[in-house]
C-alpha positions as CSV (number, residue, x, y, z in Angstrom):
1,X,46.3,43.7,0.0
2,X,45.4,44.5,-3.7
3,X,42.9,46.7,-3.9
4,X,42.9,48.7,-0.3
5,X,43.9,51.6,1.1
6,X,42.1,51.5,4.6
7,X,43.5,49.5,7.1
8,X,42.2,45.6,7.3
9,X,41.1,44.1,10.0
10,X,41.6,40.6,10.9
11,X,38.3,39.9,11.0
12,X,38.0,41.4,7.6
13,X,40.7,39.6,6.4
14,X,39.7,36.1,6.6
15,X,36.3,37.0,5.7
16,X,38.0,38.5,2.6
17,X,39.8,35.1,2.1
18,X,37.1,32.7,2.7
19,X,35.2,34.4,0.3
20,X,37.1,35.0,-1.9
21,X,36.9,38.7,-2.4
22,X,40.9,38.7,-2.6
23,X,42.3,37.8,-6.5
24,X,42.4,34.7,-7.6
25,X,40.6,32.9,-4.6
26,X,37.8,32.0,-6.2
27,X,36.2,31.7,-9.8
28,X,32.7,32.5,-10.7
29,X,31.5,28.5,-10.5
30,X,32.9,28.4,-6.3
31,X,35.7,26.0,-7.2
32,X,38.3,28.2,-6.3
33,X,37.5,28.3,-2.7
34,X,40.0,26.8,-0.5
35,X,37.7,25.8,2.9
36,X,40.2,25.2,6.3
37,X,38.7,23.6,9.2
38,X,41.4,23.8,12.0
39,X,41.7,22.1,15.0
40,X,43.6,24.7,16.5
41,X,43.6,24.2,20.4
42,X,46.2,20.9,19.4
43,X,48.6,23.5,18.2
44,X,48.7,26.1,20.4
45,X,48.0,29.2,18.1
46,X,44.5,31.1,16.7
47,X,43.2,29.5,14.6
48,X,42.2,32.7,12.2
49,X,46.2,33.1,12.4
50,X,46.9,29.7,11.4
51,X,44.1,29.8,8.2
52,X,45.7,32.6,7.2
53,X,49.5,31.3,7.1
54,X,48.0,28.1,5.7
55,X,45.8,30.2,2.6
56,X,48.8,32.1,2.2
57,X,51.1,29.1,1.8
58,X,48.5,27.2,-0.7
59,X,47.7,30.4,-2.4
60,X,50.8,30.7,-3.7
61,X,50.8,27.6,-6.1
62,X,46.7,27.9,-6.2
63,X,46.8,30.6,-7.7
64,X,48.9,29.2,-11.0
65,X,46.0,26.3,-11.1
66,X,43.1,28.4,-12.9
67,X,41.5,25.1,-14.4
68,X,42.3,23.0,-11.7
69,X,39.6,21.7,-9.1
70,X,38.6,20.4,-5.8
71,X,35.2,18.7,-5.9
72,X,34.9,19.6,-2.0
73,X,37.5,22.2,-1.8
74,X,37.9,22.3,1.6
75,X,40.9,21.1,4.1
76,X,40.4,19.5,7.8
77,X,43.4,20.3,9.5
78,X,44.9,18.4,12.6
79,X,48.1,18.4,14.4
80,X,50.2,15.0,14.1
81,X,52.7,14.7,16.6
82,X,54.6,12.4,14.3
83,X,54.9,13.7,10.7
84,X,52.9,15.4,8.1
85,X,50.6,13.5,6.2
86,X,47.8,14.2,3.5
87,X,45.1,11.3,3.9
88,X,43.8,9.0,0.7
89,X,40.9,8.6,2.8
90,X,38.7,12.0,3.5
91,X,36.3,12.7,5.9
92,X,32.9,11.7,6.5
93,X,31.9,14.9,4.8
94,X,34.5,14.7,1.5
95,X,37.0,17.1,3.1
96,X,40.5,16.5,2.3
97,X,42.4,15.2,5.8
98,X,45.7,16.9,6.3
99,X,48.0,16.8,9.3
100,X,50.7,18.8,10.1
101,X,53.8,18.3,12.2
102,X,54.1,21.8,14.2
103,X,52.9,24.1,16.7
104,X,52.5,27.3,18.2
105,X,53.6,30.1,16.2
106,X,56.1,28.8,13.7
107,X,54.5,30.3,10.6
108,X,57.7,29.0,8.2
109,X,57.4,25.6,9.5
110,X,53.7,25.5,8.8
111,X,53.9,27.1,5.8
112,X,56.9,24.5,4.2
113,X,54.9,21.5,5.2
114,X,51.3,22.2,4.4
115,X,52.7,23.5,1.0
116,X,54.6,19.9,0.7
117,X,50.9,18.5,1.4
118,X,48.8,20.6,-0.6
119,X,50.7,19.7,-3.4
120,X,50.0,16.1,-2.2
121,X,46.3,17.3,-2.0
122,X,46.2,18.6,-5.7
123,X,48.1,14.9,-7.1
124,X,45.8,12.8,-5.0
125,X,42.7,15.2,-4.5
126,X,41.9,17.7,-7.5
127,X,40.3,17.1,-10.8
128,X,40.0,13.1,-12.0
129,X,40.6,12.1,-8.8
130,X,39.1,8.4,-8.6
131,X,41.3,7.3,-11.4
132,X,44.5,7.9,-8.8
133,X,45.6,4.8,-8.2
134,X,45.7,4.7,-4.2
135,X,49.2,3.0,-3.4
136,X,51.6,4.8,-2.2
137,X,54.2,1.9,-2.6
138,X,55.0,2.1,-6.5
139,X,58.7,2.5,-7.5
140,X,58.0,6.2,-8.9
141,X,56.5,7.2,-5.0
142,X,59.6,9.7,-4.8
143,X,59.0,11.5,-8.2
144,X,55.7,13.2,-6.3
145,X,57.5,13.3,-3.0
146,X,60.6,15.4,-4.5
147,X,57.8,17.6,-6.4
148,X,56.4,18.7,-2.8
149,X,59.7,19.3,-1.5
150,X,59.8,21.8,-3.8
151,X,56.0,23.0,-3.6
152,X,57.8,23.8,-0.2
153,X,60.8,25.3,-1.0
154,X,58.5,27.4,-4.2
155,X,55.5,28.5,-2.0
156,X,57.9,29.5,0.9
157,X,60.3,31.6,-1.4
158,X,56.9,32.8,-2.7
159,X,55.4,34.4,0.5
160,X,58.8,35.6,1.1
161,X,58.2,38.4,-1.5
162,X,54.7,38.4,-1.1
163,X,54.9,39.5,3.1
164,X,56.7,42.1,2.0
165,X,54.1,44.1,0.5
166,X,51.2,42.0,1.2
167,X,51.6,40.1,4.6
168,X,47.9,38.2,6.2
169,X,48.0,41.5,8.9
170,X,50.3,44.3,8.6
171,X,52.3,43.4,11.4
172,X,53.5,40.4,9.8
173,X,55.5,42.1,7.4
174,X,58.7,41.9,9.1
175,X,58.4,38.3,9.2
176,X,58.8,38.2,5.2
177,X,62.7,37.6,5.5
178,X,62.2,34.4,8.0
179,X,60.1,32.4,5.3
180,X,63.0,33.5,2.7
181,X,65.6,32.4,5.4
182,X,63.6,29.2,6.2
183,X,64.0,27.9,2.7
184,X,67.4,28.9,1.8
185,X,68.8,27.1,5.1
186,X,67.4,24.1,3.2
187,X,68.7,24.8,0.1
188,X,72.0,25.0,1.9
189,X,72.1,21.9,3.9
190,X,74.9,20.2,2.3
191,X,72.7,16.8,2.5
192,X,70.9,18.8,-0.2
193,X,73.0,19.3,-2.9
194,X,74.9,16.9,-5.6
195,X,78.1,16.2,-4.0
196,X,81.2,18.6,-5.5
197,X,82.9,17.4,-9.2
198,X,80.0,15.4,-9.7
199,X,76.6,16.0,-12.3
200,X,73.2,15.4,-11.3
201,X,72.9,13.1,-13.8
202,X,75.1,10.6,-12.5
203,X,74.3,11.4,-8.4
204,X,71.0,10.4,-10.1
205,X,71.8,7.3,-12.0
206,X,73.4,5.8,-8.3
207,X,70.7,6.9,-6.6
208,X,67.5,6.2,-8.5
209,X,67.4,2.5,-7.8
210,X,66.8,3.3,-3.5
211,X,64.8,5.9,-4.4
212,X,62.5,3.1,-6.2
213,X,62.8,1.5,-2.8
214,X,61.4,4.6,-0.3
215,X,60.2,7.4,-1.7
216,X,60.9,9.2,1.2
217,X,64.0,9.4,1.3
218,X,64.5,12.9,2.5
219,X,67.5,13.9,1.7
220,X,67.5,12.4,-1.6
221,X,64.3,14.0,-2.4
222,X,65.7,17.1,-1.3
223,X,68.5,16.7,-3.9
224,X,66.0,16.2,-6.7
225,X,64.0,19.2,-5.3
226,X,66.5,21.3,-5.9
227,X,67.2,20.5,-9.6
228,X,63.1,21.1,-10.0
229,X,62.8,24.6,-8.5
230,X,64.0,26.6,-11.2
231,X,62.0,25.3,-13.6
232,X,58.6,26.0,-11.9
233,X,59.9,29.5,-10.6
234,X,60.6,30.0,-14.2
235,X,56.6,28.5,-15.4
236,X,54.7,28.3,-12.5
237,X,51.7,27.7,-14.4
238,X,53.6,23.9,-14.3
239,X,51.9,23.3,-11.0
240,X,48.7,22.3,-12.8
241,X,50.2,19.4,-14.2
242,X,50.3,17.8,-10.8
243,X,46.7,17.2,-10.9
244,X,47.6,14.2,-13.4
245,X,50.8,13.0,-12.6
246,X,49.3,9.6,-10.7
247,X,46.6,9.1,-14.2
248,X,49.2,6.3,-15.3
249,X,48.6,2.6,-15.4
250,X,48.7,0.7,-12.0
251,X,52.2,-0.7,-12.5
252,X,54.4,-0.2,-9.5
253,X,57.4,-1.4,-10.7
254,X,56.7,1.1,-13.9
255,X,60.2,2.3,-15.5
256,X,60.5,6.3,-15.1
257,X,60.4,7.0,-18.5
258,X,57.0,5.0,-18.8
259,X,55.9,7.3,-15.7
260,X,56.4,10.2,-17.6
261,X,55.0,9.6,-21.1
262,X,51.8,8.7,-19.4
263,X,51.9,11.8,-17.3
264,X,52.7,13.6,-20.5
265,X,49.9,12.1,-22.4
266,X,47.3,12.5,-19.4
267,X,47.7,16.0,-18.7
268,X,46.9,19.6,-20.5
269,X,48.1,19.6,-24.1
270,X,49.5,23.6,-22.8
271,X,51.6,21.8,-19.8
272,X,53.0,18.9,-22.1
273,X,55.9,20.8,-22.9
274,X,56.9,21.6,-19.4
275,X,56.4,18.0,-18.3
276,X,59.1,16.6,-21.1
277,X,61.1,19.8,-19.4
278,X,61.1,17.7,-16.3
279,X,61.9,14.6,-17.8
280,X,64.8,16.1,-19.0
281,X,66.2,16.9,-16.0
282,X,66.5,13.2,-15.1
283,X,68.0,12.7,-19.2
284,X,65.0,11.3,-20.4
């Protein structure tokens, strides 16, 4: 870790990250303080091991989110047998409800899904939060879900290069090259990527009008992910804009390019420019 040259125990370590002692975890106000609360015995792993995959995975967009906020900045995790999900609702306390599809020890599959719902967490969650329109049925639904694909595919590519130097215990360096090989096998997937001879643009064009119909299309969200990546591994300081990217009028059969202005007009004046970067991915 930054800053030591004495061995770290684990013990020390997730004191270190709960408190923040480690960089950027935590700003002088206590916002910055990402709380887990872990139901581990559902998934079959320690839960100090799992709170440290699941920092690790947030940490990595967190940490390009300086003015961003949580007002309870704290995450209740639970296993769901059936997919991963981040709640509208939170808990009777004001933590924010996550629940993640895996178990045991797969560190890359929790690590690619709770980045997909922290990303959720910091749309639906983080600064202005109770003017987010809560319906997840408007026609732009896939815009956000293609944005966590990537929060995925980003945070995982992330910690990639991070374990290498930097792992949660030491002896998790050598699992560095599985989070690297856990995202490219999804960049691979043919189902993925814009069939041959033809331009996003138009794969985009045919496809928008089902996307407007289910936003979770996987596979189409997948192809859009991977038209987004470069730009936020270019200006990852972009992931901030999330936090107002649902601020637009409650119109859920909204045209795209309406979806965008207002997301453009609602966020940072500094992140404007990258949001119109987005918008011209799609040729608006």
């Amino acid at each position: 870790m930054n800053g030591y040259c004495q061995p770290v125990t684990r013990r020390k370590f997730a004191a270190a990250l709960f408190f923040g002692t480690l960089a950027g975890a935590i700003g002088a106000d206590g916002t910055r303080k990402l709380g887990m609360r872990v139901k581990a015995q559902a998934f079959g792993a320690g839960e100090a091991d799992i709170k440290a995959v699941l920092r690790s995975a947030a940490g990595e967009i967190w940490k390009h989110c300086p003015n961003t906020k949580f007002e309870q900045p704290g995450f209740d995790i639970y296993r769901n047998e059936k997919y991963p999900i981040t709640h509208f609702e939170r808990s009777d306390d004001g933590w924010i409800v996550i629940g993640l599809a895996t178990e045991k020890m797969f560190w890359a599959q929790y690590s690619y899904q709770f980045a997909h719902e922290f990303c959720h967490a910091i749309a639906d969650h983080s600064d202005d939060w109770r003017r987010i329109w809560r319906a997840g049925g408007h026609a732009n639904k896939w815009l956000e879900e293609s944005l966590c694909e990537t929060a995925s595919l980003f945070s995982l590519r992330a910690m990639g290069r991070t374990w290498q130097t930097e792992p949660p215990y030491p002896n998790w360096k050598s699992y560095a090259p599985a989070l690297t090989r856990y995202a490219q096998e999804r960049m691979d997937d043919p189902k993925s990527r814009v069939p041959e001879g033809r331009s996003f643009l138009e794969w985009f064009r045919e496809n928008e009008p089902e996307m407007r119909k289910n936003g979770t299309d996987r596979p189409r969200n997948n192809v859009v992910s991977l038209q987004l990546l470069p730009l936020f591994e270019a200006e990852p300081s972009g992931w901030e804009a999330m936090s107002a990217i649902n601020l637009g009028k409650r119109d859920p059969k909204k045209p795209l390019a309406q979806h965008f202005a207002e997301w453009k007009e609602n966020t940072r004046a500094e992140l404007r420019p990258f949001v119109a970067k987005i918008a011209a991915v799609f040729g608006l």
